[in-house]
C-alpha positions as CSV (number, residue, x, y, z in Angstrom):
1,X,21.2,90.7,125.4
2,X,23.2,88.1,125.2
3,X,26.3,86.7,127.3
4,X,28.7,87.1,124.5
5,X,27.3,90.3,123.3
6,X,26.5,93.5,124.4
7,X,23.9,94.5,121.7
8,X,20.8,95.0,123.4
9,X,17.5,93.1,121.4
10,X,15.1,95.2,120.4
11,X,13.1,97.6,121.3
12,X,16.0,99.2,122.5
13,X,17.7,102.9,122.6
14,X,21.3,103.2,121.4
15,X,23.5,106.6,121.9
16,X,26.1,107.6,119.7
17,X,29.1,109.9,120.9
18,X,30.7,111.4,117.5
19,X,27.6,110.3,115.2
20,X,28.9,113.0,112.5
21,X,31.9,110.9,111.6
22,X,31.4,108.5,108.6
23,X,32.4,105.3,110.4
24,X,29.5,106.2,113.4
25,X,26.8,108.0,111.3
26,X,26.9,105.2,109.1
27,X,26.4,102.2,111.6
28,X,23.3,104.5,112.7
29,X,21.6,104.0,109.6
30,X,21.9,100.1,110.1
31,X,20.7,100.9,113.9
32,X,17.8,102.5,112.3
33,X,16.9,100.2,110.2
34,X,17.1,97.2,112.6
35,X,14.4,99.1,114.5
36,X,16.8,100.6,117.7
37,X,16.1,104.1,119.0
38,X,19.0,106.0,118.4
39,X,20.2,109.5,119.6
40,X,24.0,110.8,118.6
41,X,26.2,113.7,119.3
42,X,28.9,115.8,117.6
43,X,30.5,118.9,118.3
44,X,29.3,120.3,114.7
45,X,26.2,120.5,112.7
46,X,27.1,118.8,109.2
47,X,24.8,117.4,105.9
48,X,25.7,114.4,107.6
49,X,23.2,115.0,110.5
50,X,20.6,116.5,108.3
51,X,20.3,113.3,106.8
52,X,20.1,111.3,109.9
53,X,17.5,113.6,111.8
54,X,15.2,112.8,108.8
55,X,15.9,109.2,109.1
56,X,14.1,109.9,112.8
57,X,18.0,109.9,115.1
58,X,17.6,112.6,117.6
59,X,21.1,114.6,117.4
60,X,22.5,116.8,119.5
61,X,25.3,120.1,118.7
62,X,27.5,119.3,121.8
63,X,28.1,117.1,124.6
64,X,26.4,116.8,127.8
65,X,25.6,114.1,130.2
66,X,22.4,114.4,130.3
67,X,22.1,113.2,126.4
68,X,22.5,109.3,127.8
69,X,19.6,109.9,130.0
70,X,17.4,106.5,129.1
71,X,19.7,105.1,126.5
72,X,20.8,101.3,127.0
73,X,24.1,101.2,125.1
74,X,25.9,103.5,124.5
75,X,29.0,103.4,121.7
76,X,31.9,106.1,121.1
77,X,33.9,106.7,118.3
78,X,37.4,106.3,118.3
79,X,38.5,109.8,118.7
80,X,36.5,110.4,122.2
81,X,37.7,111.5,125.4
82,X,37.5,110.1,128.9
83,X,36.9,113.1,129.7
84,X,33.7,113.3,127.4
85,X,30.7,113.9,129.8
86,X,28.7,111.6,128.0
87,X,30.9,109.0,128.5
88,X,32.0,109.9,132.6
89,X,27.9,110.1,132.5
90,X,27.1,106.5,131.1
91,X,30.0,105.0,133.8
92,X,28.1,106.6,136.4
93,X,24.9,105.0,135.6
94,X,26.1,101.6,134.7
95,X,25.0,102.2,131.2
96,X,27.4,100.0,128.9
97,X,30.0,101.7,126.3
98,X,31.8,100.5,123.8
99,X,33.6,101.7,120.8
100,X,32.6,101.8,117.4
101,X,34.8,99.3,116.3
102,X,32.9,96.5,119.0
103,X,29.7,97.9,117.5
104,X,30.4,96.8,114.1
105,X,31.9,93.6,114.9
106,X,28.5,92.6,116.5
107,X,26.3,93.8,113.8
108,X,28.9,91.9,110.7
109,X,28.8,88.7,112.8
110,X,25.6,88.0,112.2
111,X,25.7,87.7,108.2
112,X,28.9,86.1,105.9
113,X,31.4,89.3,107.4
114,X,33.8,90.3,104.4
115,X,36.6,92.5,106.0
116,X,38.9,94.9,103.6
117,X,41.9,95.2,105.2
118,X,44.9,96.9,103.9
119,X,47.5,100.3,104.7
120,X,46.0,101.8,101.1
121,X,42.3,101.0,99.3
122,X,40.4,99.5,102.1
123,X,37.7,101.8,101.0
124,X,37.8,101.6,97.5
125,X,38.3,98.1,97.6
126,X,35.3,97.2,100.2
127,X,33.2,100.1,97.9
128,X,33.8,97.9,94.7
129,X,32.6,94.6,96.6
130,X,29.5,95.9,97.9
131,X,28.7,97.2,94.4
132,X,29.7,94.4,92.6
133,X,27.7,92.2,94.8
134,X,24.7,94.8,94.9
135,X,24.9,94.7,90.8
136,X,24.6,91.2,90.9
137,X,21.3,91.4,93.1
138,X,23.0,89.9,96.4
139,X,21.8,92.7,98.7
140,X,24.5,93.1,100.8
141,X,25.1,94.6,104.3
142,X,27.9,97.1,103.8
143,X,30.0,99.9,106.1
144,X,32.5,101.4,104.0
145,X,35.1,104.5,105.2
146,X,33.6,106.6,102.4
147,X,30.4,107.5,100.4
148,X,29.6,104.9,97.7
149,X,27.8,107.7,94.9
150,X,26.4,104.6,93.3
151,X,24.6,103.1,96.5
152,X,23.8,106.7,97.8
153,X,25.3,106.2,101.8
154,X,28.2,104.4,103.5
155,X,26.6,101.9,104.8
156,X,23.3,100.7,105.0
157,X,21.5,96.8,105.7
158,X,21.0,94.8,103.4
159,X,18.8,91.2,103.2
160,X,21.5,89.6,101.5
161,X,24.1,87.0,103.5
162,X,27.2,89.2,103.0
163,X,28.6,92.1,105.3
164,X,30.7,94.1,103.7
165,X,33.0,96.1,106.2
166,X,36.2,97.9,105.6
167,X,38.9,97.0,108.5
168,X,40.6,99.6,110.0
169,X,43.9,98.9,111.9
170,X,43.8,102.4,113.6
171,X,43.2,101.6,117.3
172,X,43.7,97.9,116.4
173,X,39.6,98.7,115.5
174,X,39.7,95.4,113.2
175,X,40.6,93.1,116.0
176,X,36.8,93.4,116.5
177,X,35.6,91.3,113.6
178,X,35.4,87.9,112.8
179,X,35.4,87.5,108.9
180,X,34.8,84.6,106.9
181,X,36.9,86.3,104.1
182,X,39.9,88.7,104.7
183,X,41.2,90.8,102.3
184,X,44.7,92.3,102.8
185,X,45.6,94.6,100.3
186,X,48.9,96.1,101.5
187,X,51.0,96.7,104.6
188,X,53.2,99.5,105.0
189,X,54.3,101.6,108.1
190,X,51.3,104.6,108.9
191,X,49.7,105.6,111.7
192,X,53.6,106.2,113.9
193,X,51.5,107.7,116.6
194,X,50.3,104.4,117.3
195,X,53.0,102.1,115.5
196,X,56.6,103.2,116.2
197,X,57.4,101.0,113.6
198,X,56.6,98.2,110.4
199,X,57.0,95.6,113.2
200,X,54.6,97.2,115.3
201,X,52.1,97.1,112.6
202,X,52.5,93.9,110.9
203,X,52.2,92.3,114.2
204,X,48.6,93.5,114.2
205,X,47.8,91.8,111.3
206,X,49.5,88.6,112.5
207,X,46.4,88.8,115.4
208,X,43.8,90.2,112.6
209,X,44.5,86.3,111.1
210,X,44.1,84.9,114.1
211,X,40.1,86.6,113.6
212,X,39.5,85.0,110.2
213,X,36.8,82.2,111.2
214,X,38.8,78.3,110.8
215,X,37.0,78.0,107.3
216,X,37.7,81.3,105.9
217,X,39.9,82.4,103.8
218,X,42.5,85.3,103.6
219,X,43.2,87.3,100.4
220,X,46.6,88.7,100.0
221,X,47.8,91.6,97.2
222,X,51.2,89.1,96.8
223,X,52.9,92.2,95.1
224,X,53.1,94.2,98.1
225,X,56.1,93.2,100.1
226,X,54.0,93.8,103.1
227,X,51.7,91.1,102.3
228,X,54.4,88.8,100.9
229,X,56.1,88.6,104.3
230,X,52.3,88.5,105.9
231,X,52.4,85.3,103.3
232,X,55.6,83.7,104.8
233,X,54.4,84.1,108.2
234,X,51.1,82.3,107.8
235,X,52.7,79.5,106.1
236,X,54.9,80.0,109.2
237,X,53.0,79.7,111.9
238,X,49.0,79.4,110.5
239,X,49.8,76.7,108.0
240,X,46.0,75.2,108.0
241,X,44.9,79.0,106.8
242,X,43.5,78.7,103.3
243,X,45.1,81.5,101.3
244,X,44.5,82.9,98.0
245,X,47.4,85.2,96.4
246,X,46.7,87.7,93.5
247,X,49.1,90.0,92.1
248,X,51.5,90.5,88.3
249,X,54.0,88.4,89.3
250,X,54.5,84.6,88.3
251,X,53.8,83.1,91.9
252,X,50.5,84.9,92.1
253,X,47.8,82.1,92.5
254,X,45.4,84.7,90.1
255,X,47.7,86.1,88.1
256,X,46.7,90.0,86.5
257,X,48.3,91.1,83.3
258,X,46.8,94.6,82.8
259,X,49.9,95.8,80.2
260,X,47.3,96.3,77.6
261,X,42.9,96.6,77.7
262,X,41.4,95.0,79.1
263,X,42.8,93.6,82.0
264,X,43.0,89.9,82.3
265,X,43.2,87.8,84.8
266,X,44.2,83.9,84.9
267,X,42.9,82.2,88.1
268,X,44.3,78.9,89.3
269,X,42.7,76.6,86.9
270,X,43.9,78.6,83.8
271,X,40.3,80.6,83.1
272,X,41.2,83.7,82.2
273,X,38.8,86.4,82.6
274,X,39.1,90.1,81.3
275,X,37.7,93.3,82.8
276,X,38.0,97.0,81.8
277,X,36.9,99.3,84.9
278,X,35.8,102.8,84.9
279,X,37.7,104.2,87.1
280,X,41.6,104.4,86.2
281,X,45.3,103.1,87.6
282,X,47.4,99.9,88.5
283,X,46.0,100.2,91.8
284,X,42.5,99.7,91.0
285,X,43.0,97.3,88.3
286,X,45.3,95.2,91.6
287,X,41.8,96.2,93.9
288,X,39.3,95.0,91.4
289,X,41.2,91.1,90.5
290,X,41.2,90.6,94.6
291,X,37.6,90.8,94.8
292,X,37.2,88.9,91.5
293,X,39.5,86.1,93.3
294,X,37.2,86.2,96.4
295,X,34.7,86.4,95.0
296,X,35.0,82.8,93.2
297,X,35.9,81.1,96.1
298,X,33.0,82.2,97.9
299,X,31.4,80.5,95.0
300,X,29.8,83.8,93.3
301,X,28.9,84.0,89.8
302,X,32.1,85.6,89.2
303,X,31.0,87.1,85.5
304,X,27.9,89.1,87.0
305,X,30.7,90.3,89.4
306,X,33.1,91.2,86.8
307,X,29.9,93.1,85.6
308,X,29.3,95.1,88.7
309,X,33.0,96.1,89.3
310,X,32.9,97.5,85.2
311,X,30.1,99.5,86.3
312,X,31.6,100.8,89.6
313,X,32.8,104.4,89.3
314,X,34.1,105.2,92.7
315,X,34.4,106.1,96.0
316,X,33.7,109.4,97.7
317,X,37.1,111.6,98.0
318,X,39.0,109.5,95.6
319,X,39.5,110.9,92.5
320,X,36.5,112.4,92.8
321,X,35.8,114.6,90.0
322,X,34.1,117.8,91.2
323,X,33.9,120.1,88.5
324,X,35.0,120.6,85.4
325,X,35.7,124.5,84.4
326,X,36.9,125.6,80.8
327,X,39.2,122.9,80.5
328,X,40.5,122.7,84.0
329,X,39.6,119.7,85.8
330,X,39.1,119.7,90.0
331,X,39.5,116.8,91.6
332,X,39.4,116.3,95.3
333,X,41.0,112.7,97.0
334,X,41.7,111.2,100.5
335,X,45.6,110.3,99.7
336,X,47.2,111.1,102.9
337,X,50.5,108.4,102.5
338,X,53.0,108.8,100.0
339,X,52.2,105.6,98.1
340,X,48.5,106.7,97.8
341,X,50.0,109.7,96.5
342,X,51.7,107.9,94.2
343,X,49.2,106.5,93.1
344,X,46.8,109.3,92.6
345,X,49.3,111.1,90.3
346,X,50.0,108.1,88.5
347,X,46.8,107.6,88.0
348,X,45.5,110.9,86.4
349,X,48.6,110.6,84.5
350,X,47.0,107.5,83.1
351,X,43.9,109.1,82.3
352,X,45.1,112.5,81.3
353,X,48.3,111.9,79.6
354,X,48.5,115.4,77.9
355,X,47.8,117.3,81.1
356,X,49.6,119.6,83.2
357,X,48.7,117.6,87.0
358,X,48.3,120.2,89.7
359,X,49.0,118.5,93.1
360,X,47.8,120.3,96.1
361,X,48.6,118.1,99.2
362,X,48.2,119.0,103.0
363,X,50.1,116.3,105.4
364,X,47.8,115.0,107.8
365,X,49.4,115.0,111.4
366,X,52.8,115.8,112.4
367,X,54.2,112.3,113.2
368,X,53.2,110.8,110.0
369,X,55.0,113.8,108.2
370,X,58.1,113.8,110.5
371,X,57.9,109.7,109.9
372,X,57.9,109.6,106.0
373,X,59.4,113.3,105.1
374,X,61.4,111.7,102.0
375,X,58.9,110.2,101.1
376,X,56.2,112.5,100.8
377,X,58.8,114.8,98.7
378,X,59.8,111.9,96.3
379,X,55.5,111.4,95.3
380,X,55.0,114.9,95.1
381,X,57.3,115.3,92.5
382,X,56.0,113.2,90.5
383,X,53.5,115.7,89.8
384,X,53.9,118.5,87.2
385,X,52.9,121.6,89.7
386,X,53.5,120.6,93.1
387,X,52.0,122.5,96.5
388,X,51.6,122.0,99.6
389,X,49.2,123.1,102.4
390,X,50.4,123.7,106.2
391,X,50.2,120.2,108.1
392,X,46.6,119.3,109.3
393,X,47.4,118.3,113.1
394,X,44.2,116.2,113.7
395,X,44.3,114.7,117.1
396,X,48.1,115.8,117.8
397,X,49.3,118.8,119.3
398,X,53.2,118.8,119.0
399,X,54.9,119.8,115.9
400,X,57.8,117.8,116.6
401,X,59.9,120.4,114.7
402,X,57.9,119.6,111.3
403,X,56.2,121.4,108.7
404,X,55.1,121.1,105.5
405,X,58.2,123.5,104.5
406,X,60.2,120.3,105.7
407,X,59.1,118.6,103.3
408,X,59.5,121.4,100.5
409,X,62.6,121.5,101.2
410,X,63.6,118.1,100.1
411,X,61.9,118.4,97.0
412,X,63.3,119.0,93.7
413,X,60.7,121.0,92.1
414,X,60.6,123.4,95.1
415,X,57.0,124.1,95.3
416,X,55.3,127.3,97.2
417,X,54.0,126.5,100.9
418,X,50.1,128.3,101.7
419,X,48.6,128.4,105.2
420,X,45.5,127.4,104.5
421,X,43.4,125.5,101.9
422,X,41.4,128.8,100.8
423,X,45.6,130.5,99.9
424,X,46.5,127.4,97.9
425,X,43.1,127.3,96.0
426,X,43.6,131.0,95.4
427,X,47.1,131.0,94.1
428,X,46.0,127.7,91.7
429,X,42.9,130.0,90.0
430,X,45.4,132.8,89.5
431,X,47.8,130.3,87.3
432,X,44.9,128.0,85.8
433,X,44.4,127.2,82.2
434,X,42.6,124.6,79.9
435,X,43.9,120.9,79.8
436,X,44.9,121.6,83.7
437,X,43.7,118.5,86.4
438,X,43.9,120.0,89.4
439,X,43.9,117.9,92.6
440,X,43.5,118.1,96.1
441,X,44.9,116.0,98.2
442,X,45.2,114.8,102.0
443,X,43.0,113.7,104.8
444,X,42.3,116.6,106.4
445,X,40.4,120.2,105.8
446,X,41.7,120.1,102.4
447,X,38.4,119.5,100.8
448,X,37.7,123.1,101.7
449,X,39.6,124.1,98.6
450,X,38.1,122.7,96.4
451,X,34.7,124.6,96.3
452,X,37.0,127.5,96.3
453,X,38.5,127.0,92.9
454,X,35.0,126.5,91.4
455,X,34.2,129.4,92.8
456,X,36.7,131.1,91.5
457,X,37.1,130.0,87.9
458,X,33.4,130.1,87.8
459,X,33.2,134.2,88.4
460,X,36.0,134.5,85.9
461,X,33.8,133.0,83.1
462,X,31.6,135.0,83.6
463,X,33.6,138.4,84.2
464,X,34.9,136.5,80.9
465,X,31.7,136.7,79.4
């Protein structure tokens, strides 16, 4: 080990607190295959830990102190306790911990460390460049906030010079990296349990700048006012920052036209390329010319790129198709903030213009509901058939007075309120009918619905039949 790190060199053992998660059970697999020892717990059995016991990680249903017995590091996720006994067990015994966050900032620094940071498609975003560089037989290093179907996992090492990582600012967790190329692709006001406010959380990304290595470079969606003012401020006080700007409007440095297909994009020296992508809306399209735009200053082949970004057909839980029933289409997606909301809708609208769109959406936490209630209502109605789902409190405790009726209540379409996932995903099989998209949306247990409805629609074929 190092003085200015606290990875241990191998052979080594490494314990995990929270290895079920996706951001943890993920950097285990690079663990693994870097040749560490490497033990985890989690409170609950999951797929997840199926696949890493066969990969040879000892896991354990529970916490107990006597799981750190013999390890040499060991790393929690973000959501842990103090009070864990794992961790009050490691602190007795001098045994180092560290979050997850420190753990992937160690392992990225050692290759090219490509950070996705943004308030909305930090994992679509960092799942397209890891494909796209993947297609075009870079190998790269990769831990993403979501399955990647076309690479199989999350994350995973790769012999390639690039490490792909999406940046979260939850916990200020991306404060822990030191990229070579930053990509920003919005900033708006989430997380109010730990921002009170847009201040709060733009200065965060004023310090994630100041972790951009001095001959790096920053990417910034320049359509987002977020970003624009993130723009001003570098020019402001970073004016040696090289800066790359890619957005629709006339001061974009790469300028995307997407009004028509394919998509174009004009880069600074007038080439203009054109792309057509799999997967559908503005949002993507905006996603897609960012990594196209870092991709050529990191000096890429930026065609074979193009390639692997036309081949790239998602992320899981956005817009992620999971069945397809006599004409009713179930999708389930991560949107949990009104713009990715927005965005979701939009997007199916774009595919499935003749469609009646089913939006099932359960808030995630009370202080992000109580923070953007007019908000929330003004996306949902965007859809055709609106619901919502009881709040999903997560890691808070106080209702603050909120509920998802709240946010009924300002809506226009005034859309029916179910407990649980399993009620909403009844109520939609009783009123289904071909040419419907139904989708499920929010961060939380909503994902339980989902298998529900195919359930469902499934039996009544057959009664059907």
């Amino acid at each position: 080990m190092t003085a200015a790190s606290v990875l241990p060199d191998t052979p080594a053992s490494i314990h995990l607190v929270g290895i079920g998660g996706i951001g943890v059970s993920g950097l285990a697999r690079i663990l693994v295959a870097r040749g560490y020892d490497v033990s985890g717990s989690d409170m609950l059995d999951s797929p997840v830990l199926t696949e890493l016991r066969a990969l040879g990680v000892r896991v354990h249903i529970g916490h107990d102190a006597d799981y750190v017995a013999g390890a040499d590091l060991v790393v929690a996720t973000a959501a842990a306790r103090d009070t864990n006994p794992e961790l009050i067990a490691a602190s007795e015994r001098g045994i180092p911990v560290i979050k997850r966050a420190r753990l992937l900032g160690e392992l990225s620094a050692a290759r090219e460390c490509v950070a996705v940071a943004g308030s909305h498609g930090k994992s679509t975003t960092s799942g397209m460049f890891a494909v796209a560089l993947n297609e075009a037989g870079l190998d790269p290093s990769f831990a993403v906030g979501a399955v990647i179907p076309q690479l199989g996992v999350n994350a995973a090492p790769g012999d390639g010079p690039h490490f792909v990582v999406e940046a979260d600012e939850y916990d200020y967790s991306f404060l822990t990296l030191s990229p070579r190329v930053a990509l920003v692709t919005n900033i708006e006001h989430d997380h109010p349990d730990l921002f009170p406010d847009l201040a709060t959380i733009e200065s965060a990304y004023h310090r994630f700048m100041d972790c951009v290595q001095p001959d790096g470079v920053v990417v910034l969606g320049i359509d987002d006012p977020g970003c624009d003012r993130l723009h001003g401020w570098i020019r402001e006080h970073r004016s040696a920052m090289s800066v790359i700007t890619v957005g629709r409007n006339e001061r974009a440095d790469w300028r995307l036209d997407d009004t028509s297909k394919p998509a174009t994009l004009s880069s600074p020296d007038g080439e203009v390329l054109s792309f057509d992508l799999a997967v559908p809306g503005a949002h993507n399209r905006l996603n897609a010319a960012m990594v196209i735009a870092a991709s050529a200053w990191m000096g890429l082949d930026v065609r074979r790129i193009i390639s692997g970004l036309e081949r790239f057909s998602g992320v899981g839980r956005r817009f992620d198709l999971r069945a397809e029933i006599d004409g009713v289409r179930i999708f389930d997606d991560y949107a949990h903030h009104p713009t990715e909301l927005h965005a979701t809708i939009q997007a199916t609208r774009e595919r499935y213009p003749d469609a009646r769109i089913r939006a099932v959406f359960q808030p995630h936490t009370y202080s992000r509901t109580r923070q953007l209630l007019r908000e929330f209502a003004a996306a949902m109605d965007t859809a055709d058939d609106p619901m919502l789902v009881e709040i999903y409190p997560a890691r808070e405790t106080d209702t603050l007075g909120v509920s998802s009726q709240s946010i009924a209540d300002l809506m226009a379409t005034g859309p029916s309120v179910y407990a649980t996932p399993s009620a909403a995903a009844l109520a939609v099989a009783r009123d289904s009918r071909p040419g419907d998209v139904v989708l499920f949306l929010g961060a939380g247990d909503i994902w339980q619905a989902a298998p529900i409805l195919i359930e469902q629609l499934t039996g009544r074929r057959e009664t059907d039949a």
